[in-house]
C-alpha positions in Angstrom: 92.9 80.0 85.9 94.4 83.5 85.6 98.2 83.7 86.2 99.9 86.9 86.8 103.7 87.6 86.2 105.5 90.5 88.0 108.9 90.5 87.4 109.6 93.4 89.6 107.2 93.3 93.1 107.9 95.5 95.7 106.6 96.5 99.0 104.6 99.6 98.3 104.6 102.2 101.2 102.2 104.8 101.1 102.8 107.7 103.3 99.7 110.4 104.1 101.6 114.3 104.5 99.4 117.4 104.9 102.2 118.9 103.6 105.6 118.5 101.6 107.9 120.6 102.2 111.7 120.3 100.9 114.6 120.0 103.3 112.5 119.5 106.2 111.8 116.9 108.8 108.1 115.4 107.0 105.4 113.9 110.0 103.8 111.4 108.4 99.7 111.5 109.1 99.5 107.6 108.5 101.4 104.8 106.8 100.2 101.8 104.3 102.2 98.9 103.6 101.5 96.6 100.8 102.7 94.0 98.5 102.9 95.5 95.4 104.0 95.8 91.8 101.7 96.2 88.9 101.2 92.0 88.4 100.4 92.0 92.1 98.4 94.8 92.0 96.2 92.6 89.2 96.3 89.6 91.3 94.9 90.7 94.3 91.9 92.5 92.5 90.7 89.1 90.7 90.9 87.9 94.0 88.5 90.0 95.6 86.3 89.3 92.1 86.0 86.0 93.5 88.8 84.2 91.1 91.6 82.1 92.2 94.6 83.8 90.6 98.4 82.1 90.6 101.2 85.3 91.0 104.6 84.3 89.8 107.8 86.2 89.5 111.2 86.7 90.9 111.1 87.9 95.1 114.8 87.8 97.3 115.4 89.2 100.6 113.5 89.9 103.9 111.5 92.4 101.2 110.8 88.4 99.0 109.4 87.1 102.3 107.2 89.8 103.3 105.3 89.9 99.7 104.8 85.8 100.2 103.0 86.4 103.7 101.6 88.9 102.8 100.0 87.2 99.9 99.2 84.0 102.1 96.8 86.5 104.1 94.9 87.1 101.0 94.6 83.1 100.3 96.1 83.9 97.1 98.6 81.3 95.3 102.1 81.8 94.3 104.7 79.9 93.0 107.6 82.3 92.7 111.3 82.0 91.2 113.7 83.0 94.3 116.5 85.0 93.7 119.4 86.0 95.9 119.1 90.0 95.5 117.1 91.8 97.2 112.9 92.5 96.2 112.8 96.7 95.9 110.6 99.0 97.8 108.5 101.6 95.9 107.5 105.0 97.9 104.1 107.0 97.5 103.7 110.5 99.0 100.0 112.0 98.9 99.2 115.0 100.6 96.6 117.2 101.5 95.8 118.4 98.1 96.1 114.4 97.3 99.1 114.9 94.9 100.9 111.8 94.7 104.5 111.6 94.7 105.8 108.3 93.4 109.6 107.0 94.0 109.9 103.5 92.7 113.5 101.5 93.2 115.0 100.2 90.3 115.2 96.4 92.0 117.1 93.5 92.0 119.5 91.7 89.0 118.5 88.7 87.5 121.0 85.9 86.2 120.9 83.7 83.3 120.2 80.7 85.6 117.1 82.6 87.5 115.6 82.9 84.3 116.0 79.4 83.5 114.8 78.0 87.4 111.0 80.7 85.9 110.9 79.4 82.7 110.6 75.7 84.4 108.4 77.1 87.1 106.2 78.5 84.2 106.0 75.5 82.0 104.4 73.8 85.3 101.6 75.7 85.2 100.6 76.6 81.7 98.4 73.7 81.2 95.7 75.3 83.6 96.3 78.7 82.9 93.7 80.0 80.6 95.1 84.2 80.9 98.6 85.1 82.0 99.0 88.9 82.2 102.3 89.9 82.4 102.7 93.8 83.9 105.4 96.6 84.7 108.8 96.3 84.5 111.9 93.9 84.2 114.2 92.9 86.4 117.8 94.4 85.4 119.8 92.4 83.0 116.1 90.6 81.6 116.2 90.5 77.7 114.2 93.1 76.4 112.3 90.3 74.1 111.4 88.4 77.7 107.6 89.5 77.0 107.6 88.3 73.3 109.3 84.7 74.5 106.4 84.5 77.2 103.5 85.4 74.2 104.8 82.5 72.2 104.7 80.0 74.7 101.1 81.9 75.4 100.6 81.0 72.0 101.4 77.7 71.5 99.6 76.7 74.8 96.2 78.3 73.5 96.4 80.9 76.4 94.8 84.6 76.1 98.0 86.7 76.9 97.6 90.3 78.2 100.4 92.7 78.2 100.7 95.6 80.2 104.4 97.2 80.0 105.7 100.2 77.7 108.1 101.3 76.0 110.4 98.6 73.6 109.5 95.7 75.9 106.4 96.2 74.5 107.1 97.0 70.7 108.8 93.9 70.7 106.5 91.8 72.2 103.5 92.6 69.5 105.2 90.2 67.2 103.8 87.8 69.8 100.1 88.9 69.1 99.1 89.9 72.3 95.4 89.3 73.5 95.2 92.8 74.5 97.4 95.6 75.7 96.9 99.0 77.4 99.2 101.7 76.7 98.1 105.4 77.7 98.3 108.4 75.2 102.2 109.0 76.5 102.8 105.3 75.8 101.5 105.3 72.7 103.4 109.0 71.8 106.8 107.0 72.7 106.1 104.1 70.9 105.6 105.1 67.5 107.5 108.6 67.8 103.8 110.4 67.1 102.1 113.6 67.9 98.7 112.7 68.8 96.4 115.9 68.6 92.7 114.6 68.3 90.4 111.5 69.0 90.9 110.2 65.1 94.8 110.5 65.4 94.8 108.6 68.6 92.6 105.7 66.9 94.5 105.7 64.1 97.2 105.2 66.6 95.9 102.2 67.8 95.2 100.8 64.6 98.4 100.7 63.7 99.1 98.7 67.1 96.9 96.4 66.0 98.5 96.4 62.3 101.9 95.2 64.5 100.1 92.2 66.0 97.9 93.4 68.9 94.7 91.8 68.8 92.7 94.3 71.6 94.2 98.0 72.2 92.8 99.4 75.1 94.0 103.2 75.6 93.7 104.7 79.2 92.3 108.1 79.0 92.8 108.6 82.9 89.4 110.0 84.2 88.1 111.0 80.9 87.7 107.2 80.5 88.7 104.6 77.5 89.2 104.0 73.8 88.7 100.3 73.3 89.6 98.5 69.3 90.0 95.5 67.7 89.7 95.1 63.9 85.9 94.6 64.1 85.0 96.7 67.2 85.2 100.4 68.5 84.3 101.9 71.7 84.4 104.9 73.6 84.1 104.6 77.4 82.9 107.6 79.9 83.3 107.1 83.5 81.4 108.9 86.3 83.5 111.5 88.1 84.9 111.1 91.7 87.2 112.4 94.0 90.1 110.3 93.5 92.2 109.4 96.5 94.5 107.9 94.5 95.3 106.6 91.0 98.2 104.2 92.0 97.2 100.6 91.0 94.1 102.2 89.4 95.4 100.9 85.7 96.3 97.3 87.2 92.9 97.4 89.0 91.4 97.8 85.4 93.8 94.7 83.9 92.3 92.8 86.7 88.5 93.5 85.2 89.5 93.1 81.7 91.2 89.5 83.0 87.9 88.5 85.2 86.1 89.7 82.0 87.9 87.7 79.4 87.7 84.3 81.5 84.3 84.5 82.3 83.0 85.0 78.7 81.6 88.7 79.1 80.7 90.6 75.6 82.5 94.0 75.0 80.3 96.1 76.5 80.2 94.1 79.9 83.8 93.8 79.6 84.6 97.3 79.8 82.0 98.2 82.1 83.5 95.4 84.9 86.9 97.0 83.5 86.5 100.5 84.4 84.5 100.3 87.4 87.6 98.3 88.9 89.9 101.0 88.2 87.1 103.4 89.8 86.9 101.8 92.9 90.6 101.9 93.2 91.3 104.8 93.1 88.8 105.6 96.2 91.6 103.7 98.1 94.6 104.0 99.8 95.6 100.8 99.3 96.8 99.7 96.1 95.2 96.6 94.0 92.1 97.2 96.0 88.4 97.7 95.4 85.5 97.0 97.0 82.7 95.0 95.4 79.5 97.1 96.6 81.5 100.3 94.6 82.7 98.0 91.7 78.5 96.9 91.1 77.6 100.4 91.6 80.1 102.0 89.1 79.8 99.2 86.5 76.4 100.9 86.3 77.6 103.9 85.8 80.0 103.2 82.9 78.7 104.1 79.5 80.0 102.5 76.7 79.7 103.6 73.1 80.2 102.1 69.9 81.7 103.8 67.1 
């Protein structure tokens, strides 16, 4: 089973503008609602892959419920940790030139004693989880070495553990050894306080993630595709060009193919074909955490994957 964490959902509103202009009353063209964060986002993907996924993390509030019915629409499982603050909202503004406009809340605080009431629900489940991915941010007042304490458990229950967060949350969590991670170029710039110039720099980049205890870097290139590395494997990834409607989820969509990957024994180069085409189709949608089989087969074809 793959088990996602997201720590921080939200409802996710899209709003469709022909136009953005400051100070002024906006008319909205059309309006999406979903439940969101970048765990969910990853859930509901390997659901449509045809997996049965588990979605844990902290929800509160009217916001709490809606993400849980939502999900229950989807047939997807979840076993959340209830809190008494409120679940955030996160905004997205495209308009007619399709430039999105993000503004995500900084959500609710967790105590001591909701992180206790997850660890329990967690320990429940590890014995059929075979992946957790954990994605996007903490709750406030969450120890920034939460991420590492989940990769040990990960560790000690035999589980592949992917990692998709930034910044120190992350550095700290590679003493955990990761399965894989997926920083982009900015990430990766922040984390180890380099100018990255060239392909070689950013792969000698990576390599030293995996020198901190990564096992699999994957580095988002955004529509020039993927650098993919482990210590016995290097790939380069080109992606067919589209007209993106938008790259919101697109990076979760693309966990959720590595995860769907990973659990159903694909080799590299399958891997990061099902991988990229997911983030693809995604972003040929509105809607967050969503893609559409007939485009994921049709891209996966598309992918090229080079070794190096």
């Amino acid at each position: 089973m793959i088990t996602t964490l997201t720590f921080n959902p939200s409802i996710d509103r899209t709003y469709t503008v022909s136009d953005i202009n400051i100070g002024q009353v906006q008319r909205v063209i059309s309006v999406n609602s979903t439940a969101g964060g970048k765990g969910l986002n990853v859930t509901k993907v390997c659901k449509i892959l045809g997996e049965d996924p588990l979605a844990m993390g902290f929800i509160g509030g009217f916001n709490g419920e809606y993400i849980k019915n939502e999900l229950e629409k989807l047939e997807i499982k979840s076993k959340f940790t209830p809190i008494s603050q409120e679940t955030r909202n996160c905004l997205n503004i495209i308009d007619g030139n399709l430039t999105s406009t993000e503004f995500l809340e900084k959500g609710p605080t967790v105590q001591e004693n909701d992180l206790m009431r997850f660890e329990k629900d967690l320990d429940d489940i590890l014995e059929n989880t075979k992946i957790l991915v954990a994605s996007g941010s903490y709750c406030q007042n969450m120890p920034i070495d939460y991420y590492r304490l989940i990769g040990e458990k990960c560790k000690k229950h035999n589980i592949k553990f992917i990692l998709d967060t930034s910044g120190e949350s992350l550095k700290v969590a590679l003493d955990s050894n990761p399965y894989l991670i997926k920083p982009n170029i900015d990430e990766i710039k922040q984390l180890l306080n380099l100018e990255i110039d060239s392909k070689d720099e950013l792969i000698d980049a990576a390599k030293t993630l995996l020198n901190m205890g990564a096992q699999n870097v994957c580095i988002s290139l955004g529509k020039d595709g993927m650098i993919y590395l482990n210590k016995n494997e290097l790939y380069e990834v080109k992606v067919p060009k589209i007209e993106a409607i938008s790259a919101v989820g697109s990076g979760d969509s693309t966990i959720a193919g590595f995860s769907v990957g990973i659990l159903r024994g694909y080799n590299s180069i399958e891997l990061l074909k099902l991988a990229n085409a997911c983030g693809i189709s995604n972003a040929l949608n509105v809607e967050t955490g969503f893609v559409e089989l007939d485009k994921v087969r049709e891209f996966y074809e598309q992918v090229i994957v080079n070794k190096l």
